[in-house]
Each structure stands twice: as structure tokens, then as C-alpha cells.
C-alpha positions as CSV (number, residue, x, y, z in Angstrom):
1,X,1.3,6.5,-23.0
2,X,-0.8,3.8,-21.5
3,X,-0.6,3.2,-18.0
4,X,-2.0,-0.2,-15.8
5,X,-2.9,0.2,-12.0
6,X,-4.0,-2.6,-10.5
7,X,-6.4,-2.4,-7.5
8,X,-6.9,1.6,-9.1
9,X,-11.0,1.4,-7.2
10,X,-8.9,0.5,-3.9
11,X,-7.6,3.6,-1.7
12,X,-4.4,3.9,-2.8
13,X,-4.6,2.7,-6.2
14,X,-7.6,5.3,-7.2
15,X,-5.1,8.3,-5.9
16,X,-2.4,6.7,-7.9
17,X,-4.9,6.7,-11.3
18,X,-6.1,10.5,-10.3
19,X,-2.4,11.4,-10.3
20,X,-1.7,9.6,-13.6
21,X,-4.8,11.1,-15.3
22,X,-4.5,14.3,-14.3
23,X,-1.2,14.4,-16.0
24,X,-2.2,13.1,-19.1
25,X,-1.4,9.4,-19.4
26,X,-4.1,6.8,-21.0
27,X,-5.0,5.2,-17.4
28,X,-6.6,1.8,-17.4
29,X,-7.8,0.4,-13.7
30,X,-8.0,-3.4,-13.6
31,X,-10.4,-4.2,-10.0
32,X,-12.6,-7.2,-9.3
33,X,-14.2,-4.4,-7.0
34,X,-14.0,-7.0,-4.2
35,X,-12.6,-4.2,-2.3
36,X,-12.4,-0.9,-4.3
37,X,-15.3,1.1,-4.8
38,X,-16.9,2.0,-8.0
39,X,-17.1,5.9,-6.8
40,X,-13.1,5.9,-6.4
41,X,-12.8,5.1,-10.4
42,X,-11.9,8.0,-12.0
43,X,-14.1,9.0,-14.6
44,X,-11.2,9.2,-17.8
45,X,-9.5,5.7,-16.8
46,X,-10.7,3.1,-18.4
47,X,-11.9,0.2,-15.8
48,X,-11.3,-3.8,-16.8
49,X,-13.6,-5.6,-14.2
50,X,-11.0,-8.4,-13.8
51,X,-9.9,-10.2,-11.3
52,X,-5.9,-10.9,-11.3
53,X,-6.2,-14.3,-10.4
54,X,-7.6,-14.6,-13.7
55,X,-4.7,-14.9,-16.2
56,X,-6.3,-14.8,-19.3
57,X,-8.8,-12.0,-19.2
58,X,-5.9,-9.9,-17.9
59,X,-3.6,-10.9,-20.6
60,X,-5.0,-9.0,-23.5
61,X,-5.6,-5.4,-21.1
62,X,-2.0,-5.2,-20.7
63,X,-1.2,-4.9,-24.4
64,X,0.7,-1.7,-25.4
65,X,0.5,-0.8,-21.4
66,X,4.4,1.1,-20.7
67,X,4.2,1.2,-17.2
68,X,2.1,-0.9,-14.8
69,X,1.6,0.1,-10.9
70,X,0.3,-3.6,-9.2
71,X,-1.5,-2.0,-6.3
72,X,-4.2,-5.0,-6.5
73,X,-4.3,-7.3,-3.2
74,X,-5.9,-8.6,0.2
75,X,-3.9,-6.5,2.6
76,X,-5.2,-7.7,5.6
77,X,-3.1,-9.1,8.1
78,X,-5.5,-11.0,10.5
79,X,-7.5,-12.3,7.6
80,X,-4.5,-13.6,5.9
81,X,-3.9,-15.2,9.2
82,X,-7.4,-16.9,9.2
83,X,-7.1,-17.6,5.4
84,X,-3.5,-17.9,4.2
85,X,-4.3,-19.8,0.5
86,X,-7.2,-17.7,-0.3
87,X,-4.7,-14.6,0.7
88,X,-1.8,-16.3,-1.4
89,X,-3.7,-17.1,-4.4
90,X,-4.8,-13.2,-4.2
91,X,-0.6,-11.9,-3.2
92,X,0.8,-14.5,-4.9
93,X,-0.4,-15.7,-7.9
94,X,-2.3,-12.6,-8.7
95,X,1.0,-11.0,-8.3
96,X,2.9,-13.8,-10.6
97,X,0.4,-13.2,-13.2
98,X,0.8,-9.4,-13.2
99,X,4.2,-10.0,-13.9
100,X,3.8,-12.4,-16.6
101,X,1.2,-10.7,-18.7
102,X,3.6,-7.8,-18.5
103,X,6.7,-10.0,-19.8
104,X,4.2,-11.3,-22.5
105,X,3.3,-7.9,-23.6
106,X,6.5,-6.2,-23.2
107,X,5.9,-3.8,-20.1
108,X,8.9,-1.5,-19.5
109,X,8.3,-1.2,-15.4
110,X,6.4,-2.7,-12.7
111,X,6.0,-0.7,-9.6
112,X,5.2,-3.4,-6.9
113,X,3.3,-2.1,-3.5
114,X,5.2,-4.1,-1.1
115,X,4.9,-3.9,3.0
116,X,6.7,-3.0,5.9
117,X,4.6,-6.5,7.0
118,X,7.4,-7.9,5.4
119,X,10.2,-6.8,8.5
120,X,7.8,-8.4,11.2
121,X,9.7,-7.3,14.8
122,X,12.8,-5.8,14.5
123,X,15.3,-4.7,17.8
124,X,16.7,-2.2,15.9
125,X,14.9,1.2,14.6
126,X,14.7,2.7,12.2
127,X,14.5,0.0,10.0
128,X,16.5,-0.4,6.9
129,X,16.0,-2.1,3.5
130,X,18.7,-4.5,4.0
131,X,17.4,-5.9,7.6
132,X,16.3,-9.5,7.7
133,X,12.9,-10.0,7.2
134,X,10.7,-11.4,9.7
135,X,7.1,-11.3,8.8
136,X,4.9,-12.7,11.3
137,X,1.5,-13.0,9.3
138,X,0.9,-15.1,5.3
139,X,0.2,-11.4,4.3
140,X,4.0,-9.9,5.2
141,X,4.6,-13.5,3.7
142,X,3.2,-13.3,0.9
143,X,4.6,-9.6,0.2
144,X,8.3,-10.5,0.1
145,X,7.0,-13.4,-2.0
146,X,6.0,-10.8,-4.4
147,X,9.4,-9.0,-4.2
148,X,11.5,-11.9,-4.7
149,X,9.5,-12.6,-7.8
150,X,10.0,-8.8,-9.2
151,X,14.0,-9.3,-8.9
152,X,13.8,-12.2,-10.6
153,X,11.8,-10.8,-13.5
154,X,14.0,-8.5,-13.8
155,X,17.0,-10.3,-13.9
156,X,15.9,-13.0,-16.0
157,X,13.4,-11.3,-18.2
158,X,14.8,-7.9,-18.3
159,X,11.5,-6.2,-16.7
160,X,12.6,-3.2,-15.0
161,X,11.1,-3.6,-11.5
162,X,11.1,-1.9,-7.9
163,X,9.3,-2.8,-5.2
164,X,8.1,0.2,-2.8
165,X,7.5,-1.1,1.2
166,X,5.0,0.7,1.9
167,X,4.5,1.8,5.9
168,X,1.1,2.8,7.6
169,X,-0.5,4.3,5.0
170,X,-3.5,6.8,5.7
171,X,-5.7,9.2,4.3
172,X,-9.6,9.7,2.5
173,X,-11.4,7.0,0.7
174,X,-9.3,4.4,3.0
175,X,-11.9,2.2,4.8
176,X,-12.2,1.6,8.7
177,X,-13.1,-2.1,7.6
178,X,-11.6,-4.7,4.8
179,X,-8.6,-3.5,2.5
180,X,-6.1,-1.5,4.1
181,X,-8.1,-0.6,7.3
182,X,-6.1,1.2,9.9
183,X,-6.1,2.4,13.4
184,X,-7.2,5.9,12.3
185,X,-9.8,5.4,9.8
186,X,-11.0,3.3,12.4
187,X,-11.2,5.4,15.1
188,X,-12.8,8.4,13.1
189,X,-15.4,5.7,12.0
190,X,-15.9,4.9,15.9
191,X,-16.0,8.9,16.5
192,X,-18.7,9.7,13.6
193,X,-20.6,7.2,15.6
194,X,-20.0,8.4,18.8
195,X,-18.6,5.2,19.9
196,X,-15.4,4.6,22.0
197,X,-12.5,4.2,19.9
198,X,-11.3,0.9,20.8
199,X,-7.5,0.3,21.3
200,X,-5.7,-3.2,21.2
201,X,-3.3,-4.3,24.4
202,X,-1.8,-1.5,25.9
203,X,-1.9,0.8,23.4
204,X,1.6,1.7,23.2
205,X,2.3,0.3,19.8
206,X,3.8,2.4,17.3
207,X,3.5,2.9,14.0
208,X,5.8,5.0,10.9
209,X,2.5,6.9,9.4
210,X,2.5,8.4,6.2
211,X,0.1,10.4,3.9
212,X,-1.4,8.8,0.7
213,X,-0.4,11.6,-0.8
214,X,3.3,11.5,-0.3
215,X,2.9,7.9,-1.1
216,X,1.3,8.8,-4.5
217,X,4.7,10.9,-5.4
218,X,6.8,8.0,-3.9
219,X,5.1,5.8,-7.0
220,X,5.4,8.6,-9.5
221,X,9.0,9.3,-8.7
222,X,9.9,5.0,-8.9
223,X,8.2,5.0,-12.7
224,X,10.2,8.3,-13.7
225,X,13.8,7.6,-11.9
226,X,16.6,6.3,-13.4
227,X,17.9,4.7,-10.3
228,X,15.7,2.3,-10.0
229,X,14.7,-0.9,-12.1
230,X,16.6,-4.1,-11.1
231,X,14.1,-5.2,-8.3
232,X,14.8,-2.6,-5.2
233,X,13.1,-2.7,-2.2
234,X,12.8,1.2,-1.2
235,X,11.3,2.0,2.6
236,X,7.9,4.7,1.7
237,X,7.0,6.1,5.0
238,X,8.5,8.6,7.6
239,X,11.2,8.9,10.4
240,X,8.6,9.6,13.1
241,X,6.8,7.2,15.3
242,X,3.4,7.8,16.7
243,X,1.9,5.3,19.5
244,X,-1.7,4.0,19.1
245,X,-2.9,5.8,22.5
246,X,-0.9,9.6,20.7
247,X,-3.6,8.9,17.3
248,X,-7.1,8.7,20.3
249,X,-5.7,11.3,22.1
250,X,-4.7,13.6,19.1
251,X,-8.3,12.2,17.6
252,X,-9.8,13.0,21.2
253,X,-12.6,11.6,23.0
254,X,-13.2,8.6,24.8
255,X,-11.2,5.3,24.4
256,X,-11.4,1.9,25.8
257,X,-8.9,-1.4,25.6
258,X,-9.9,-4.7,24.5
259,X,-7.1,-7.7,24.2
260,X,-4.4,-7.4,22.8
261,X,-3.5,-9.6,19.0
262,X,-1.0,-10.7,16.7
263,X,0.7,-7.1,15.6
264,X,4.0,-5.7,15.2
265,X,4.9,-3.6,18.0
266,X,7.0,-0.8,16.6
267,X,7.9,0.5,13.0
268,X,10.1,3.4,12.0
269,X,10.6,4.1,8.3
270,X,14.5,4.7,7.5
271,X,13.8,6.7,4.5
272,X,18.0,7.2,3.1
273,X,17.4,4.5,0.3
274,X,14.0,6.5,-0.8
275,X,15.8,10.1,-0.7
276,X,18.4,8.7,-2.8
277,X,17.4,6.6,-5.5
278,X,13.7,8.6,-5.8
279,X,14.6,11.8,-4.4
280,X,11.1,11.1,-2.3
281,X,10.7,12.2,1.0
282,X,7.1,13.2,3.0
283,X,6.0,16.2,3.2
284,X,2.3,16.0,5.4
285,X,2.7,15.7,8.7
286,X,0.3,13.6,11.0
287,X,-1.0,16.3,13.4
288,X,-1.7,18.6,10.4
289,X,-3.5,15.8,8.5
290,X,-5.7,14.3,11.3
291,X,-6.9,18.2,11.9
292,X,-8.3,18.5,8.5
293,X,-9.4,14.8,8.8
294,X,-11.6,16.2,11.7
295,X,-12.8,19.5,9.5
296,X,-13.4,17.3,6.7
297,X,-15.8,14.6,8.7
298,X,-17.3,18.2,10.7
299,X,-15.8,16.4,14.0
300,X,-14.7,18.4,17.3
């Protein structure tokens, strides 16, 4: 069975191709590598170097493809902030094309990585699937842009679709600059240097953090489940929240405070919707993870 993931050199994606290869599918990884890394290609995918802004090159890979994961995009908040058409052509139209080269080529399911970017500030938390959306950057934008377009596929075209918000992803090969940097790559880059980890404003944002890993069997559960298809949006991250200031002080060592920035101030994953249609919930829990994050970089 041949399987797309888009973005499969980027951090997520090249966990979500390992996972896929290692149980036996026919993988093939579309990346422009303007992001992913050639070392995070699995060695029995087969890579396209294509960009998905570019519609006719990545017409013809998708041919026979069952199942494609779109994991392909330019997930950075403040950049899409600074750049909100190069960021939409990337979110947007890369994402339209996806979905159009699978509609050509008679794809049976697109698993879209959405965004809790897309729920901007909410009073209430946890926060729920069925919230209002608030994005407060193009890239949460941009996101529910791509969700609204997976429904629609699949209600006019008959694609089955689901669209998977993810949360504060972590874990290795994710970088502490570019694509889906995050506070703690970041700060175990600042510690491998022995520099201050720096913290934005006050420190006492939190965020719902959860394990590439778990976010890995999130995807595989949404291609295999029956309950999904017609263009769900499913919460994938976890019912706990952990400040900025809990990750330097778990981390340990020294810290300093710069300005504060544009930034959500508090996410927490309700996870119901993800227990029940993709009987998914997370199983690594931060403390555990950052302490062999430590062992694995040899930090004290």
C-alpha cells in the first residue's frame, strides 16, 4: 500500500514515515527540504524533492498513493506574522494542492496536521473542538483555512478527511530554530551552550505539551479508524498544563527574561473527541521525557 507524507524530512513528518515503514507500507516523503533535514529521511521511503506549491510536479507522485499524511508547512507563528502571503501560499495553497492532486488521483484519506494556533485565547479551559476559533497570528489563520478546505473535500468530492489540532508538540530531531521550534528544544539548545535560557514576559505562560511519539499513534489511529473521515477536527495533545518558568526550572540552570510578544497565554488539550473517535490518548509524560532529553544531550 502506498503511503504520501508530506513534510516526511521535517520533525514530525520523519517520525510519522519511520512508523509507516517500519510496518510495512510503500512510504514516499514529498519535502522541498526548506526545512526537513536530509538525515531525518528514512532510508526505505522514497523522497520526491518537491515543493507543494508546485502543483504539477506533485501531481504525478500521488498516483496509486491510498493514504496521504499532509504534514508539509511553515509553522512559524512570528514569521507568519512578518510574512503572511509567503506563509499562505506555503499553508494555503500548498495545502489546496495536496488536496487536489489527491481528488485527481483518487486518494482514500488525508490526515491534515492542523493547530491549536487555530483557538488563539480562550476563557475557558480545557479547550474543546467545538470552541470558536480565535487565531491571533496568519499561521493559526491559515490552519483553519486548511480545515475548512478538508470538510469541503470531503463533502463535495467524497475524500475522506480529518484534521488532527495538534498542541505543543516536542521531542528529538525538532529544531530550537525554524519549523516547529519550541520553548524546550530551545532552551536545551541555550543549555548545550551554556547560555541562559531565555524566557518571554513573565514566564507564566502555559502550554498542553505532548510527545511526538503519542502524536505519531494519534496519526496512525485517524488513517485506521472508522470514525473518522467527513472533515473532523480532533484535539492531539494532553490534559495537563505546564508554565514556561515549570520547563527552565525542570530543565534547570540559569534563566533570564526578555519582553514579552504576540503568544497565546494558556492552552489545555480536552482530549474526549480523540479518546472517542481514535481511541488515542498520551501516554509519555513531560517530566519523564525532558529527563531522558537531558541523558540523551549528556546534560546535568
Amino acid at each position: 500500500m502506498k503511503i504520501i507524507v508530506t513534510g516526511g524530512a521535517g520533525f514530525i513528518g520523519s517520525h510519522i514515515a519511520d512508523r509507516l515503514v517500519a510496518d510495512g507500507y510503500e512510504v514516499h516523503i514529498v519535502d522541498n527540504l526548506s526545512a526537513g533535514k536530509k538525515e531525518n529521511i528514512n532510508s526505505k521511503a522514497i523522497f520526491h524533492n518537491v515543493d507543494i506549491r508546485d502543483y504539477d510536479k506533485l501531481l504525478p507522485v500521488f498516483k496509486d498513493a491510498k493514504y496521504v499524511f499532509h504534514e508539509a508547512a511553515f509553522p512559524q507563528v512570528q514569521y507568519s506574522i512578518e510574512n503572511p502571503v509567503e506563509t499562505n501560499e506555503i499553508n494555503v495553497r500548498g495545502t489546496l494542492n495536496v488536496l487536489e492532486a489527491s481528488r485527481i488521483n483518487k486518494v482514500k484519506r488525508v490526515i491534515f496536521a492542523s493547530s491549536s494556533a487555530v483557538y488563539g485565547n480562550q476563557e475557558i479551559l480545557p479547550i474543546t473542538e467545538n470552541m470558536q476559533t480565535n487565531s491571533l497570528s496568519p499561521y493559526g489563520a491559515q490552519k483553519y483555512i486548511g480545515e475548512v478546505y478538508m470538510k469541503l473535500y470531503s463533502e463535495i468530492y467524497g475524500i475522506e478527511t480529518v484534521s488532527l489540532r495538534y498542541f505543543n508538540v516536542y521531542g528529538l530531531r525538532q529544531s530550537s530554530s525554524g519549523a516547529y521550534a519550541s520553548v524546550i528544544a530551545k532552551f536545551i539548545d541555550f543549555k548545550k551552550n551554556s547560555k541562559a535560557m531565555t524566557i518571554t514576559g513573565d514566564g507564566e505562560q502555559t502550554r498542553s505539551f505532548v510527545h511526538v511519539s503519542d502524536v505519531v499513534k494519534a496519526n496512525i489511529n485517524a488513517m485506521r479508524s472508522d470514525n473518522v473521515g467527513k472533515g473532523e477536527v480532533v484535539n492531539i495533545g494532553t490534559n495537563e498544563m505546564h508554565s514556561v518558568n515549570q520547563i527552565a526550572k525542570l530543565l534547570g540552570g540559569k534563566f533570564v527574561y526578555i519582553d514579552p510578544r504576540i503568544e497565546i497565554r494558556a492552552t489545555l488539550a480536552d482530549i474526549k473527541k480523540a479518546k472517542e473517535l481514535l481511541d488515542w490518548e498520551p501516554n509519555i509524560k513531560l517530566g519523564d521525557a525532558l529527563i531522558d532529553f537531558k541523558k540523551y544531550h549528556n546534560m546535568n
